[in-house]
Steps between C-alpha positions, in 0.01 A plus 500: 500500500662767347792570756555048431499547133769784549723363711494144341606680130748699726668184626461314170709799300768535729825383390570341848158302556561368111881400574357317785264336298683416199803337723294296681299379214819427323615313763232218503478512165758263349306187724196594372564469129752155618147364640316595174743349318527157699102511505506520107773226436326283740114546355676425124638165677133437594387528188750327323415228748133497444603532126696126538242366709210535195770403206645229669340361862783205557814726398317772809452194722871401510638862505263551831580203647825609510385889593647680206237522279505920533859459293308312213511955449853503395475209221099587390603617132694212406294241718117606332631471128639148628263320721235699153719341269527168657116478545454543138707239408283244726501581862731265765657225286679620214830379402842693562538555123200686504650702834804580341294646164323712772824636662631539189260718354477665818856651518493635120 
């Protein structure tokens, strides 16, 4: 046990074992963060997703008919105060006047 425990520090403080090991770990390293970093953008899609599918069923429904519903991502901030807006003013039939109020107030 002893004579394992010796060599294995041995190996681990030599310069050349460490070059080895810090080359090859650099090596892999750049597609393991690009995986990460797909994996994160894709589980915020998800949610944002999931997010659409509570606020606003029939808006989901046509996005994922059409198999983009995991970009509603990229327009969630503007989308949520909208589709929130437009369900306080009275849910599905409102009038374009009170659209354009929305939009209006909106981009201020």
């Amino acid at each position: 046990m002893a004579l394992s425990f010796t060599l294995s520090k041995a190996l681990a403080e030599s310069q050349l074992f460490s070059n080895v090991v810090v080359g090859s770990v650099s090596k892999g390293m750049p597609y393991v963060i690009a995986f990460f970093q797909f994996y994160g953008i894709e589980q915020k899609a998800a949610m944002a997703a999931r997010k659409l599918k509570a606020l606003d069923p029939g808006y989901y429904c046509s996005l994922y008919e059409l198999e983009i519903e995991m970009l509603y991502y990229f327009i969630d901030p503007v989308m949520s105060n909208f589709i929130e807006e437009v369900k306080l003013k009275g849910g599905k039939y409102i009038g374009k006047s009170d659209l354009l109020d929305i939009v209006r107030r909106m981009s201020v």
